[in-house]
N, C-alpha and C positions, 0 to 999 in steps of 0.2 A: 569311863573307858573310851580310850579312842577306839576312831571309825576305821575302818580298814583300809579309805584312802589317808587319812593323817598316819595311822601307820605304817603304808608304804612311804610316802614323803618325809617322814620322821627318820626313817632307814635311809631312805637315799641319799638325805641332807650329811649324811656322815661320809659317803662316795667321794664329797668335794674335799679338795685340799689346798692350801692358801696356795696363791701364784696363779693357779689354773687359767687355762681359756674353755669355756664352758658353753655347750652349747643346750639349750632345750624344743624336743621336740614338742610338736601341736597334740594339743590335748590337754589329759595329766602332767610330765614333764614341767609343762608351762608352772603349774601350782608350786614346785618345789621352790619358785623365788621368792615366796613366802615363809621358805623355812631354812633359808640358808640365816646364819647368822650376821647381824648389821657390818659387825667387825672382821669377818670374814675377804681378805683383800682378795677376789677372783675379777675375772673381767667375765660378763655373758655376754654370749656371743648369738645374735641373729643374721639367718643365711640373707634376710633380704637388706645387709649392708648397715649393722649396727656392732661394734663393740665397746660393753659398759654399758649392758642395759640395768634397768632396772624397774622391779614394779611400782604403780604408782602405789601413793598412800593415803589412807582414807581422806577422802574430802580434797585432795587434791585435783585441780582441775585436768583435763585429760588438752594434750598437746596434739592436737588434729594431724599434725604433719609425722606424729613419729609414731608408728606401729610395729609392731614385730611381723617374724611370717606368719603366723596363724590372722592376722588382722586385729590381735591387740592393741589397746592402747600404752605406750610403756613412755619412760623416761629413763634419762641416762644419769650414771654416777659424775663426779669431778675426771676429768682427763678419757671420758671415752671421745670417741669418733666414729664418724659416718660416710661413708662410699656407698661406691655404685655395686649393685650385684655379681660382677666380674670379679672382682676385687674380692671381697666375700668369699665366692667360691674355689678363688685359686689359693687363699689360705687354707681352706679345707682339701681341695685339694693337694697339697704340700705338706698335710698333716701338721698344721700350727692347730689345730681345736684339739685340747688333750681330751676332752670328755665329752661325749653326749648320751643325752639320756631320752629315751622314743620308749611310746607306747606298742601293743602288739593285739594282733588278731589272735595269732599264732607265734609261738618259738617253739624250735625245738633242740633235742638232745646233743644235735652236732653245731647249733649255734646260729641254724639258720632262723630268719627273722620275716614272717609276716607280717604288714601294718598299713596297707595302703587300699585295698581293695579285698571284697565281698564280690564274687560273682552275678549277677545279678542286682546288685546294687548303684545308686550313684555313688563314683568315684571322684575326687575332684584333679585326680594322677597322683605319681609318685612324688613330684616336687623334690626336693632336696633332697629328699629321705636316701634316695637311692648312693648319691655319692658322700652323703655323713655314714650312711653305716659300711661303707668300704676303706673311706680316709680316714675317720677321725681315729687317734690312738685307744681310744676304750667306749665301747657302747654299752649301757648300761639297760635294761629294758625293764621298763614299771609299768606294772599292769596286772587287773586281778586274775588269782589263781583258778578260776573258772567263771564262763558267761555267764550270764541273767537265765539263762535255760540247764545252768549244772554241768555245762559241758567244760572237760578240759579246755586248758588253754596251752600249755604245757606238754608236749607232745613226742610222742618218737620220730616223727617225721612230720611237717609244714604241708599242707594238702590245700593252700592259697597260693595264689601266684608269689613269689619271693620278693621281697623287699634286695634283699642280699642275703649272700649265702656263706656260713661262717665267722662270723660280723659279730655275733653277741661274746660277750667276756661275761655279764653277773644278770643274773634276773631276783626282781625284787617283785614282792606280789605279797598279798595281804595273810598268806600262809608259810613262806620260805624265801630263804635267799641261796640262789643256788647258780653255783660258777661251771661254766662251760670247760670240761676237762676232754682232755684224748678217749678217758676211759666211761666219761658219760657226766653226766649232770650229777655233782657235785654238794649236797646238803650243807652250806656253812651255818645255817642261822632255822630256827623256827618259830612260828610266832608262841608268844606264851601261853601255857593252857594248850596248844593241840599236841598228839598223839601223832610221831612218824608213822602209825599205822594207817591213823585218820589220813595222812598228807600222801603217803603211797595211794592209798584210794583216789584222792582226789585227781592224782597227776595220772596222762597216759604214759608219757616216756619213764623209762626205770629211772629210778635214782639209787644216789651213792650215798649211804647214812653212814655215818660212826659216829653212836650216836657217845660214847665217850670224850667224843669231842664238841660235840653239838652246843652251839649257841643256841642263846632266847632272844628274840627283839619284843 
């Protein structure tokens, strides 16, 4: 049986669509370039001035000079390129990244997105995070459906300082996949084997079930 992170990545890997420009956030995110398909023609896109990245492959030696933002080691497809971080950011800014996909402390019901900062924690800032989830055409947020301590993650309201507010389109998490609507957080998919009773529980913000319509991932 997969793990509940191969099952969000397994889900999200389906988010991509050929052509794309794609960006992945630090963390998780990062993982899902293992699960895109080889044949898959996207460009991925890192904010600190790569497009056409790509993971390295086992036993391949790591290239000192090319990292992503998180401080990865990566390599690039046939026909990417590399600039300076101005450049990067003004296609994001201009909305050329169709997709990114970020981790979360918190989301919640109206789409707002926690992920940068814990009170009382070391933070390292916001970093890009803040102008990818305003510009990019669709955010997609992977991350598990409650912390290590049981708590939601999934919320009626973001109670972290805000990454951006209204920003999320689909949240994908190891229990549900559920899209940000007018009239609230949206059930499209549930993972196999759980109970919408079990996944009401687990979430604070309300959700929207028909379950007539209900997917299984």
């Amino acid at each position: 049986m997969a793990s509940d992170t191969q099952r969000i990545l397994a889900r999200a890997a389906r988010e991509v669509l050929p052509g794309q420009i794609v960006n992945l956030g630090i963390g998780l995110p990062t993982r899902l370039f293992y699960h895109l398909p080889d044949d898959l023609e996207v460009l991925v896109h890192s904010e600190n001035g790569v497009l056409g990245c790509r993971p390295r492959r086992e036993g391949e030696p790591p290239d000192h000079d090319m990292i992503d933002a998180g401080g990865a080691y990566i390599t690039t497809r046939p026909g990417a390129s590399v600039f300076d971080s101005a450049t990067s950011f003004a296609m994001i800014r201009r909305s050329r990244v169709d997709i990114t996909f970020m981790g979360a402390f918190e989301v919640d019901a109206a789409g707002n997105l926690a992920n940068w900062k814990i009170p009382g924690k070391f933070s390292p800032g916001i970093g890009g995070a803040m102008e990818l989830a305003q510009k990019v055409r669709r955010l997609v947020v992977l991350c598990s459906h409650n912390d290590k301590q049981g708590n939601p993650k999934i919320l009626a309201r973001c109670r972290l300082p805000l990454t951006a507010s209204g920003c999320v389109s689909r949240i994908i998490t190891d229990k549900a996949v559920m899209d940000v609507t007018a009239e609230g957080l949206a059930v499209v998919e549930i993972a196999e084997g759980l109970d919408p009773a079990d996944l009401e529980a687990a979430t604070e913000a309300p959700l929207l079930i028909d379950r007539s319509r209900l997917g299984r991932f």
